[in-house]
N, C-alpha and C positions, 0 to 999 in steps of 0.2 A: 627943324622937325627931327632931323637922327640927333640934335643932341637932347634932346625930350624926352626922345624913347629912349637913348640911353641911360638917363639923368632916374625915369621912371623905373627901367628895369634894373637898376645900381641900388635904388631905394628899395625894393622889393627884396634883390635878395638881403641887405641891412636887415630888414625886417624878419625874415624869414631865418637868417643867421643868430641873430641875439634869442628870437623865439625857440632855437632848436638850440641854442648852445646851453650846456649845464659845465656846473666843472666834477673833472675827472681825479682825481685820487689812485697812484697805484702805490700799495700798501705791499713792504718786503716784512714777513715775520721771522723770525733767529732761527728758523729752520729755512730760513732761504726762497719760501715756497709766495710766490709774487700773487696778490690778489687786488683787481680795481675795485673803487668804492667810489659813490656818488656824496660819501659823507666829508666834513669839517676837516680840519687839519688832525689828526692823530700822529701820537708815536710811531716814526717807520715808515708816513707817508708823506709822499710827495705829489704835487699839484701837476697832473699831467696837461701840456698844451697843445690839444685838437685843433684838426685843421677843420675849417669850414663845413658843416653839414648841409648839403644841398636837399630842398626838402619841393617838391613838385606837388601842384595840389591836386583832388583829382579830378575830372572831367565831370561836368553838371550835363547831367541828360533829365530829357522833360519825364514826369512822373509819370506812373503806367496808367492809362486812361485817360489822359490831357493827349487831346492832337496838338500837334504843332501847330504854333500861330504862322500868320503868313497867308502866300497864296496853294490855294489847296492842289494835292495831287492830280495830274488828271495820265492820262494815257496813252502811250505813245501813237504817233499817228498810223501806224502798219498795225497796231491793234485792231483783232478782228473786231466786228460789233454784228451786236444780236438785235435784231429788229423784235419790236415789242411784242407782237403777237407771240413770235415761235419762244421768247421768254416767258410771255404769261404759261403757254403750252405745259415749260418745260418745271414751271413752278407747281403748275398744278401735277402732275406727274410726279416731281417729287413730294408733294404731300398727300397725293394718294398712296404710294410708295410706303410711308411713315406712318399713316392711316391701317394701313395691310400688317406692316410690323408690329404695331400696337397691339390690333387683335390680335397675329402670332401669339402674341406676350402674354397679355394676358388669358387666351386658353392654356398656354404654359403655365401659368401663375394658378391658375384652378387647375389643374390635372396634379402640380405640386404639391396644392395646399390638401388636396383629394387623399394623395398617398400617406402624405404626412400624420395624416391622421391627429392634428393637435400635439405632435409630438413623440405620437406610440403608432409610427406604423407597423403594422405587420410583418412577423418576422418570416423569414424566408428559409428554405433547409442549408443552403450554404452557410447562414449566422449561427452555429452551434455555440463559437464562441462569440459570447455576447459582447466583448470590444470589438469584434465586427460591424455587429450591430449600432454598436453606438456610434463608429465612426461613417457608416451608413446616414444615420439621421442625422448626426451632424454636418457630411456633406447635403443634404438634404436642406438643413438649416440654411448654407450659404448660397445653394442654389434658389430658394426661395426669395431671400436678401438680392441677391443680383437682379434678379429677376423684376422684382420691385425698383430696385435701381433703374433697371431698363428700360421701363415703364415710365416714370417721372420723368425720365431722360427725353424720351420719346415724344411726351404730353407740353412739354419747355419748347421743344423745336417744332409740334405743329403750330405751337401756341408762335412761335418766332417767327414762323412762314408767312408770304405775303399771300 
């Protein structure tokens, strides 16, 4: 058995040595000044002899979204557990929770779209100068966008709820 694994891990790195080995060249030019090269025999160069390059491969991990095969996780035994009522409970609580947020949002999301005006809201006395104003509506713009975001966000995890 140890001379198998030996015999195998001998062949491996053979393998992994010739795969990594190239040859080396280091080239002197008439000003003295030493440059390697991976090229052919030229004038001034000489065939340099490396030692073994040790080449490690790298670790296979499973793809993101594939569980591992096998037996499934479970939980240790001083893990608390929730009896299924006070979990239905606390499911529903959080998606009336998410339910509440939502309309937050979207009265946000009309009270925004209100000011916005299509783009021309209303200018105010502090915008004399008008790159105020513009950077006004343009935070305006991203507040709108977010908000939207928030919204989608929102409608995905009621929709996700049990």
């Amino acid at each position: 058995m140890n001379r198998l694994l030996s015999a195998f891990i001998l062949l491996i790195g053979v393998q992994a040595y010739a795969h990594a080995q190239a040859d080396v060249y280091l080239c002197v030019d008439e000003n003295g000044k030493k440059e390697y090269k991976n090229t052919g025999a030229v004038k001034g160069c000489k065939k340099v002899e490396l030692q073994g390059i040790t080449v490690v491969p790298a670790p296979v991990f499973p793809a993101a979204g594939k569980k591992p095969q096998g037996k499934p996780a479970s939980s240790p035994t001083d893990f608390p557990k929730v009896d299924e009522g006070t979990q239905k409970a606390r499911d529903s609580d959080r998606k009336q929770i998410l339910q509440d947020e939502l309309k937050a949002e979207e009265q946000k999301l009309a009270n925004l779209k209100k000011e916005f005006n299509n783009g021309e809201p209303e200018r105010r006395g502090d915008e004399k100068n008008y790159a105020k104003y513009q950077e006004r509506t343009n935070l305006m713009k991203e507040d709108i966008s977010r908000t939207e975001k928030n919204i989608e966000a929102l409608k995905r995890e009621i929709a996700n709820s049990k």
